[in-house]
N, C-alpha and C positions, 0 to 999 in steps of 0.2 A: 782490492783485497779487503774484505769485511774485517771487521775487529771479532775476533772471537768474547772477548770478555764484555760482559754485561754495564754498561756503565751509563750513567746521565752525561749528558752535551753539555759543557762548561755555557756561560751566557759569552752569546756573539758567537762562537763557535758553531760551524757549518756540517752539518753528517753527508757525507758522501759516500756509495758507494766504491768511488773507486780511491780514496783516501782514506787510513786505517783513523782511527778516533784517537788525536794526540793526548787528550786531555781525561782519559781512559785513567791516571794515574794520580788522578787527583779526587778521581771519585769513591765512593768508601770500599772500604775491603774486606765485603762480607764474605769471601772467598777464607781470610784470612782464621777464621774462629776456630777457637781450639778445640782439640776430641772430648774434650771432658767439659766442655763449654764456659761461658762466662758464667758462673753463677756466684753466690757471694762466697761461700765455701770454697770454689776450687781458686779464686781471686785470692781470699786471705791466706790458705793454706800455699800460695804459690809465694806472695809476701814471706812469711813467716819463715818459710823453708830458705829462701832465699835472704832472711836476718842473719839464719843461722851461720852463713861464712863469713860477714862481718866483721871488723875487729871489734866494735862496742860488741856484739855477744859474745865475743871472748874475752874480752877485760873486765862484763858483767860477769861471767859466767864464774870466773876465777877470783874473782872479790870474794862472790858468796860463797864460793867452799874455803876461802882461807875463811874470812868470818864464821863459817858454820865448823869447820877443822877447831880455830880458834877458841871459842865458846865451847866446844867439848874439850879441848885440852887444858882448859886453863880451869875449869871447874863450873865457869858461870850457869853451865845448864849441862844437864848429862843423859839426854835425851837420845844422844848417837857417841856411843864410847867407842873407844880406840880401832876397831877395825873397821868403822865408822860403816858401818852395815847397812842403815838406810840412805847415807851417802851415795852407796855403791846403788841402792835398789831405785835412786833418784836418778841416778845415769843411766839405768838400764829402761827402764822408762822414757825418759831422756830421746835415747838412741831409740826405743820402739817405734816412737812416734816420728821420729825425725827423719829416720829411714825412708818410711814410704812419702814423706812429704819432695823430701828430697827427690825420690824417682820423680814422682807425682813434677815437678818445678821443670826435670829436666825433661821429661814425655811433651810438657806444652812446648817446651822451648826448642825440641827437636821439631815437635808439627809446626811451628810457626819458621824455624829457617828452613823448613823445606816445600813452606809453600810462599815464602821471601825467591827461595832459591826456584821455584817454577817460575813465580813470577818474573823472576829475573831470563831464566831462561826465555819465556814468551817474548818479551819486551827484547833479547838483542835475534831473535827471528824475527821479529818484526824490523826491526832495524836493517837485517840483514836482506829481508827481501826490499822493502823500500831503497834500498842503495840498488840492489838487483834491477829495480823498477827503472830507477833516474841512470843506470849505465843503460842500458835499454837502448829509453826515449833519447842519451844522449847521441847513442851509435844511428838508431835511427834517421834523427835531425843530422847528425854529419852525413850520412849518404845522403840526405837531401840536400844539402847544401853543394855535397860534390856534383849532385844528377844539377840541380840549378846553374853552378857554376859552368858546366858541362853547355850546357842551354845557351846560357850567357853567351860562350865562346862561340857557339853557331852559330848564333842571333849576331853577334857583331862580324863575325867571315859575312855571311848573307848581305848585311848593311853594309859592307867593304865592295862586296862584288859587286851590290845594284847600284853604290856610289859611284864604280868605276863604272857602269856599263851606262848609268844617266851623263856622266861626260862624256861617254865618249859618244854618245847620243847627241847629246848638245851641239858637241861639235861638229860631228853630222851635219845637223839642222841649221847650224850658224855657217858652213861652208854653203850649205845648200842657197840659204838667203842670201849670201853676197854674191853671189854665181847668179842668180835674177837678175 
């Protein structure tokens, strides 16, 4: 059974066609690459996105509005007064961006466990015909063993009966000679 997946032969490892390529799983997985691909952008933005449930970006995140709440409440800068408006336009912002990162984190992360999960699937078909293989050759080899054993048994009847039939041959022949 050919291996479907593309892969290099480990070193010392043998390609056969009738032995699927064990080492198939250790070769790279360019199978694996995501829809929106590697690039440095959709790399950082998958990072970034993936800070944001963090507990340090939420222990940052909340430092800086009590600090920034702070500083307008207590007078030291009045830059953002009390209904704290760009506060608010800071979050919303915030959340514009953070939104489609987030889809964007979870889009790769669906393509990559579903093609984990193919690859899982291939790997126990493979498994499952290779055990299919070796019940096989096992049934096979017991019916030869029964058809040999079978052999055996007439091959020794046969060697029983011309044992008997060479004495009583013999005897023949040894009556015959003392009768001269």
């Amino acid at each position: 059974m050919p291996n479907e997946i593309a892969s290099e032969t480990a070193p010392g490892a043998q390609k056969s066609a009738d032995w699927p390529d064990f080492f198939r799983f250790h070769a790279g997985h360019s199978h694996l690459g995501s829809l929106y691909g590697d690039d440095w952008f959709a790399l950082k933005a998958e990072a970034f996105a993936r800070f944001f449930g963090t507990p340090v970006f939420i222990i940052l995140q909340t430092i800086i509005v009590a600090i920034w709440v702070l500083i307008n409440v207590v007078g030291l800068a009045s830059f953002d007064l009390y209904p704290f408006i760009l506060l608010n336009l800071a979050f919303s912002l915030q959340a514009a961006y953070a939104a489609p990162l987030i889809l964007l984190a979870q889009t790769r992360q669906a393509d990559r466990d579903k093609a984990h999960a193919d690859a899982d699937a291939r790997h126990r078909e493979d498994i499952a015909q290779a055990s299919a293989a070796r019940q096989t050759a096992m049934t096979n080899q017991t019916a030869m063993l029964v058809e040999m054993l079978h052999q055996n048994t007439q091959l020794t009847e046969i060697i029983k009966s011309l044992t008997e039939r060479l004495e009583i041959l013999t005897i023949e022949v040894h009556k015959k000679l003392l009768v001269t």
